[in-house]
C-alpha positions in Angstrom: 185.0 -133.3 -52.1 182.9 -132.4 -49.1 180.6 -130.8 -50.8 180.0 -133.6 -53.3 179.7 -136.2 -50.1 177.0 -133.7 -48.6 175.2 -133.7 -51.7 175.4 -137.6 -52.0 174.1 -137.7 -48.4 171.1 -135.7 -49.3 170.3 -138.8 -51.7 168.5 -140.4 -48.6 166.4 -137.6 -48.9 166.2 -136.3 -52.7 165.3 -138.5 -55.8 168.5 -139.6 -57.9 167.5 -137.7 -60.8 167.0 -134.2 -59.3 170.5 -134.9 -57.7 172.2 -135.8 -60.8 170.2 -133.4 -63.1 168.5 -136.9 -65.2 165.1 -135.9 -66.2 163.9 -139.8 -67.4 161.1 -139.3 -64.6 160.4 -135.6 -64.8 159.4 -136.8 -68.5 157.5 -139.0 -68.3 155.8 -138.7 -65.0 156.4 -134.4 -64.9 157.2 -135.5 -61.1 161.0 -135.9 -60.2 160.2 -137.4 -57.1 158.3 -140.7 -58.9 160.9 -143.7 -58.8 160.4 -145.3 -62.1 160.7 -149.4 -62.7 164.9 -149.2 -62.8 165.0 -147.4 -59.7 162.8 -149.6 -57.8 165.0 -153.0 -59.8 167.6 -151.2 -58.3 166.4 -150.3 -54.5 165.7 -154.4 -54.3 169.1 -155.6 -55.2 170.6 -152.8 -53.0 167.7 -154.8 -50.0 168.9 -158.4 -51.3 172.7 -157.1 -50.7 172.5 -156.0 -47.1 170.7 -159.0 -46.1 173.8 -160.5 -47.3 175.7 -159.1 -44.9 177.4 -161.0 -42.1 178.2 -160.1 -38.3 182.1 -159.3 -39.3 180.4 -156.3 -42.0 181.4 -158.4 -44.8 179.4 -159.4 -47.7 180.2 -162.3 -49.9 178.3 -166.0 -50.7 181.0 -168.1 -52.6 184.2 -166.3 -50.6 186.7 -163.7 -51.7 185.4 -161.9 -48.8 187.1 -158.5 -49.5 186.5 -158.4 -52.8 183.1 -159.3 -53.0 182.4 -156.8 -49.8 184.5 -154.0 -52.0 182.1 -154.6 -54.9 179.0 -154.6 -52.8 180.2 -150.7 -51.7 180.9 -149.9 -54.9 177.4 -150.8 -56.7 175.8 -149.2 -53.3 177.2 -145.9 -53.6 177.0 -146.2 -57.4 173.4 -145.6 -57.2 173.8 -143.1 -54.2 174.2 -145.0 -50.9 176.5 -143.3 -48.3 177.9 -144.8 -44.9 177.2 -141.5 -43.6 173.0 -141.7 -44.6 171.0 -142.8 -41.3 169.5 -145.9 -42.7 169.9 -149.2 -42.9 171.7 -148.7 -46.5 174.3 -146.5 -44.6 174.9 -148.6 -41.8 175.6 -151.5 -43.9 178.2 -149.9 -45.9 179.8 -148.4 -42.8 180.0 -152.1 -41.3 181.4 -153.2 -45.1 183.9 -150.4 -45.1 184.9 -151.2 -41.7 185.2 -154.7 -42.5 187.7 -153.4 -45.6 189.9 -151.4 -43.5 190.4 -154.1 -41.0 194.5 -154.9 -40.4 194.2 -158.2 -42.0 192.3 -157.4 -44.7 196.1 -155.5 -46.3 199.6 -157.3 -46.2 202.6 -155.4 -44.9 203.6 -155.0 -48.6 199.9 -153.6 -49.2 198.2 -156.4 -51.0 194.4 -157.1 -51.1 194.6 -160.0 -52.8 196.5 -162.8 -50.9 194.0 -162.9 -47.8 190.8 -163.8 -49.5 192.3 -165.3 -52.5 191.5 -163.2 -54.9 195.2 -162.0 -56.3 195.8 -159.2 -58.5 191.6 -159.0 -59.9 190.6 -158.5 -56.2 193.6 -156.2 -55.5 192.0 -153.8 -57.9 188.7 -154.0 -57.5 189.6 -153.0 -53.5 191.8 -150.6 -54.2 189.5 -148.7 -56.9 186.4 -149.4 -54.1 188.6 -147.5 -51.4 190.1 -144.5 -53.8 186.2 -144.1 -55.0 185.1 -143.8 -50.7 187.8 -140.9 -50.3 186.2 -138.5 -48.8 183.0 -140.3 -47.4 184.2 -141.8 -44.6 182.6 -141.2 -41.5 185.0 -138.5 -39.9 188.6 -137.2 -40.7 190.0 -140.5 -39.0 188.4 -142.6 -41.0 189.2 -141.1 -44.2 192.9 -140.8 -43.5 193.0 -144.4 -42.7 191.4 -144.7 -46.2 193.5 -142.6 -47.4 197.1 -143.9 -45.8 195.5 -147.9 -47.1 194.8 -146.6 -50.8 198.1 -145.2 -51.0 199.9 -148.6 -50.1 197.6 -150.5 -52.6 198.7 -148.0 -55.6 202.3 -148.4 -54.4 201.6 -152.2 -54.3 200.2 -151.9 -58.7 203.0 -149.3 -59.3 205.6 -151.8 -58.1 204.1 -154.7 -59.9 204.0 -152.9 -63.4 207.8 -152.4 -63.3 208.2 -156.1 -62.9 209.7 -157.5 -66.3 207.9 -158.2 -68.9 208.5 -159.0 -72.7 207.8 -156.0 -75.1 203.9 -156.6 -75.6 202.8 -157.2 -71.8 204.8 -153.7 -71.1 202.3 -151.9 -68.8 199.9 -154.1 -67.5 199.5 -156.7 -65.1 198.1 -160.2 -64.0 197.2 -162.5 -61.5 200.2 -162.2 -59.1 202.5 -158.9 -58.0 205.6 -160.5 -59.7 203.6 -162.1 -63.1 206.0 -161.4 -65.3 203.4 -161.1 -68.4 199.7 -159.3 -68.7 196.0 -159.9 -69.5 193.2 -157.1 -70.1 191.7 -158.4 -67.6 193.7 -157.6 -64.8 195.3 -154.5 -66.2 191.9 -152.8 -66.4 191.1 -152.9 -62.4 194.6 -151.6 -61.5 194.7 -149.1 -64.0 191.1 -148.2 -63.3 192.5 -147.8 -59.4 195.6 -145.6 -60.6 192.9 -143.3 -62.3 190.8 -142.6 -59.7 193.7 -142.5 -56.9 195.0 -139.6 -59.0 191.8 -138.6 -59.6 191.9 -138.2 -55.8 195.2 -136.5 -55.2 197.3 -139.8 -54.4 200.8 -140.0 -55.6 200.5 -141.9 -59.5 202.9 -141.0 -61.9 201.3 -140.0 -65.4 203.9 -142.4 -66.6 201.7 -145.7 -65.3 198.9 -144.3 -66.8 200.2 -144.0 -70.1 202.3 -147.6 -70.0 199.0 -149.1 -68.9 197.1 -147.6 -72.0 200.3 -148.6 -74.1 199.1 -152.2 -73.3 195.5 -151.6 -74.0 196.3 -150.4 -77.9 198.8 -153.2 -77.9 195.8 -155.8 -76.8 193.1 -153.7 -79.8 192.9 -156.5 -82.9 194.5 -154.8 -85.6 198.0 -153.7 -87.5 199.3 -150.7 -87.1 199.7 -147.5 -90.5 202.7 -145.8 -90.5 200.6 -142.9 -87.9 200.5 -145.5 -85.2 196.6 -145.8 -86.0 194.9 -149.2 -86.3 194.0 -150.0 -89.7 191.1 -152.0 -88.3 188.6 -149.0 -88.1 186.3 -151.1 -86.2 187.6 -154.1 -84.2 187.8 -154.3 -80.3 190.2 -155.2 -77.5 191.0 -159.1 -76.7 192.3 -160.7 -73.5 196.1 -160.6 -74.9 198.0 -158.7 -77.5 197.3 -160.9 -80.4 194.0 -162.3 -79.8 190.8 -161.5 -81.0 188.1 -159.2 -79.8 185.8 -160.4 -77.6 183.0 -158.6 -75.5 183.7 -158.1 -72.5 187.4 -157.6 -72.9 186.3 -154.8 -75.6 183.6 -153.0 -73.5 186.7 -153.1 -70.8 189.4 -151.8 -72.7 186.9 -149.2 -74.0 186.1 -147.9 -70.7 189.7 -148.0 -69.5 190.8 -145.9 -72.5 187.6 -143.2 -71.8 188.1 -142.8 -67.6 192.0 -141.8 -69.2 190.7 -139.2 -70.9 191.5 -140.7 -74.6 187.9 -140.3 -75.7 189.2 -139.0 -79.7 191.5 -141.8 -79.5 190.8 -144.1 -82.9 191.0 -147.5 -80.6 188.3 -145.9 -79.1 185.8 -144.9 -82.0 186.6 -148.9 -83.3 185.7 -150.4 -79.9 183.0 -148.3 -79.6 181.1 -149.1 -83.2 182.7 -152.8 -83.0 180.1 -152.9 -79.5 177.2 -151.6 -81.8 177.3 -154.8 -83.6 178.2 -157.3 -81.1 176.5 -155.8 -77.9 175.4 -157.6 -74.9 172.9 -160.8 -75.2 172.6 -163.6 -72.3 174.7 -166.6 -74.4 178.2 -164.1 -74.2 181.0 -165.8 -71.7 180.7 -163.7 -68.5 177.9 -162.3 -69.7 177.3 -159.6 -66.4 180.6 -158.2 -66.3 181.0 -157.7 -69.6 177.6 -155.9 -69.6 178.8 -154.0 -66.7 181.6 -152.5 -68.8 179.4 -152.4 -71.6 176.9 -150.0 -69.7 180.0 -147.4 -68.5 181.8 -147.4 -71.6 179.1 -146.3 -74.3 177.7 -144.0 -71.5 181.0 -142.7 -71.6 180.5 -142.1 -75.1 177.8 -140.5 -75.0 174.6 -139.7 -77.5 173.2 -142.8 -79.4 176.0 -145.0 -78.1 174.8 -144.2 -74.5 171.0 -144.4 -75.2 171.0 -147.3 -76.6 173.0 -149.5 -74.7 170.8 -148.2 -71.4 168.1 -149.4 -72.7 169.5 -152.6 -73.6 170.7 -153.1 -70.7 167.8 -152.2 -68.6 165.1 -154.4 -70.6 167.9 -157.4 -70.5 168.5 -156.9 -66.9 164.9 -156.3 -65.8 163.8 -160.1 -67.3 166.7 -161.6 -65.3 166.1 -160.4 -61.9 165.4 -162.4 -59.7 162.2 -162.2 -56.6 164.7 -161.5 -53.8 166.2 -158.8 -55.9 169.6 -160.6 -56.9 170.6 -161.7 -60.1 172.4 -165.1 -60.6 175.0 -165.9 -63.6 175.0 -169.0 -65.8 177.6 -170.7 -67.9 181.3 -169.4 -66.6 179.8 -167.0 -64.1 177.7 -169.6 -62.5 180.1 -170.4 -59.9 180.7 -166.8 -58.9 177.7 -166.5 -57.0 174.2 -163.9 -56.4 176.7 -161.2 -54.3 179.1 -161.1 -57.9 176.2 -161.0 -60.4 174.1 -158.8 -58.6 176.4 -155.6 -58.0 177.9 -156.3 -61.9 173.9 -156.0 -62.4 173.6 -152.9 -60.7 176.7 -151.1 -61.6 175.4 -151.4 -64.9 172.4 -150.2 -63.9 173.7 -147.5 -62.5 174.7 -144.8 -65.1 171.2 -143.5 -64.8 172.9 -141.7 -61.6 176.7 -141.7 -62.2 177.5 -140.7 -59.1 181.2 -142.3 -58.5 183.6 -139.9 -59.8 185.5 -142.6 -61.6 182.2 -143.5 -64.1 181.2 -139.4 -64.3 182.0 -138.0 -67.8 
């Protein structure tokens, strides 16, 4: 793990793509050194983020100051930001890390969610944001401290999947610790957290894991053959068991079901070609998180899956951004505000370096 933060902190220093071994530039330019237009998109909305940042270290425009602060982190070292680098990147995430790790920030009972209103969504978004910083904090103290908070989050999502539920919401979760059914939504940031925290070497039972992923098949639109396989060979993943696809809760599940290791899993290959055919356009409800999922998974997949949605995304993305670097939702994501849409923008931006363990294939 050391090693791989050393290597991250010589991104100050070294072009993204001769870190990560991508070769976009090198082709075309025969210099791996020469940023390219993504890379610069994406050194603008990292700028337009740390102007956002406020004396406390956090960074958030429309509240849910923890969450939005954890996301922040999260697309920064996605594209290779460290707190440890001696620049104004770095220092900013140090401040937002601090800011994170702050008493208050936790509950006794080690929820993220309650203080900045944010519930179970920001719970997992936190928690995934500190298991992914393991190992990059600033000396040993720091990290145990991130280590000793992560650990008290998972406990927190551990506890709150063993809260009843009827037969289909079995394994995931929702808005509150004691919600007593589940949504995709939800279920996707804490199991996304439970991943990488065992990823990590925190205590997760394998069980969770595989209740959570239960809930995912359960949520994929289709019967069941007498295998347990979806007779729907290509259909997707909807907000609750029962409903239909939809894209963002498809390119979620699809994700969720690849970081778990279940890339020959059939709900996967379905998802997967359903997102060929209904892939990310500006009119879709929550249009930059889907896209952010949308980016990761079919990366995940790999070949033509992955090369096509990258440059989907990147052309898409690239007409949206905004002069000061940010990007700004419409419709249903209006509300959310530049901080939201701009690190969903650049985390789906971002597989051009997959550098967070969590997104690495």
């Amino acid at each position: 793990m050391k090693l791989f933060v050393l290597l991250l902190s010589l991104g100050y220093f070294l072009s993204p793509c001769l870190l990560t071994g991508e070769t976009d530039n090198t082709k075309a330019t025969g210099n791996p050194f020469q940023k390219d237009q993504v890379d610069k998109d994406i050194e603008k909305a990292v700028k337009f983020l740390v102007s956002k940042q406020k004396k406390d270290g956090s960074i958030y425009d429309r509240g849910n100051h923890t969450t939005m602060t954890s996301l922040a982190l999260m697309a920064m070292a996605a594209v290779g930001h460290q707190p440890v680098n001696p620049n104004d990147e770095g220092e900013a995430m140090q401040r937002a890390l601090d800011f994170v790790l702050q008493e208050d920030r936790q509950s006794e009972t080690g929820y993220y969610g309650a203080k900045d209103g944010s519930r179970m969504y920001g719970h997992g978004i936190t928690t995934l944001m500190l298991s992914e910083m393991l190992g990059m904090g600033l000396d040993e103290k720091q990290d145990q401290k991130i280590r000793k908070r992560t650990q008290k989050a998972i406990d927190l999502i551990l506890r709150s999947q063993k809260v009843p539920k009827s037969p289909s919401h079995q394994g995931g979760w929702r808005y509150s610790p004691d919600s007593r059914d589940a949504d995709l939504s939800a279920t996707i940031w804490q199991l996304m957290s439970l991943r990488s925290a065992k990823n990590a070497g925190l205590n997760v039972p394998s069980a969770a894991i595989e209740d959570a992923i239960g809930y995912l098949e359960r949520s994929y639109w289709s019967s069941l053959d007498s295998k347990g396989e979806p007779v729907n060979k290509k259909s997707g993943f909807a907000y609750q068991p029962g409903g239909h696809p939809e894209y963002t809760t498809t390119a979620a599940g699809l994700l969720a079901m690849q970081v778990c290791g279940q890339y020959e899993s059939p709900f996967v290959k379905g998802a997967a070609d359903w997102l060929l055919e209904n892939g990310p356009n500006t009119s879709r409800k929550f249009f930059y998180y889907g896209t952010y999922y949308y980016s990761q998974a079919m990366y995940q997949r790999g070949g033509d899956y992955a090369k096509d949605a990258r440059k989907k995304v990147e052309e898409i993305l690239k007409k949206l951004q905004r002069d000061n670097g940010s990007w700004q939702g419409s419709g249903s994501e209006g509300s959310a505000g530049e901080i939201y849409s701009t690190t969903m923008a650049v985390l789906a931006l971002a597989v051009k370096y997959h550098y967070l363990p969590i997104y690495q294939r």
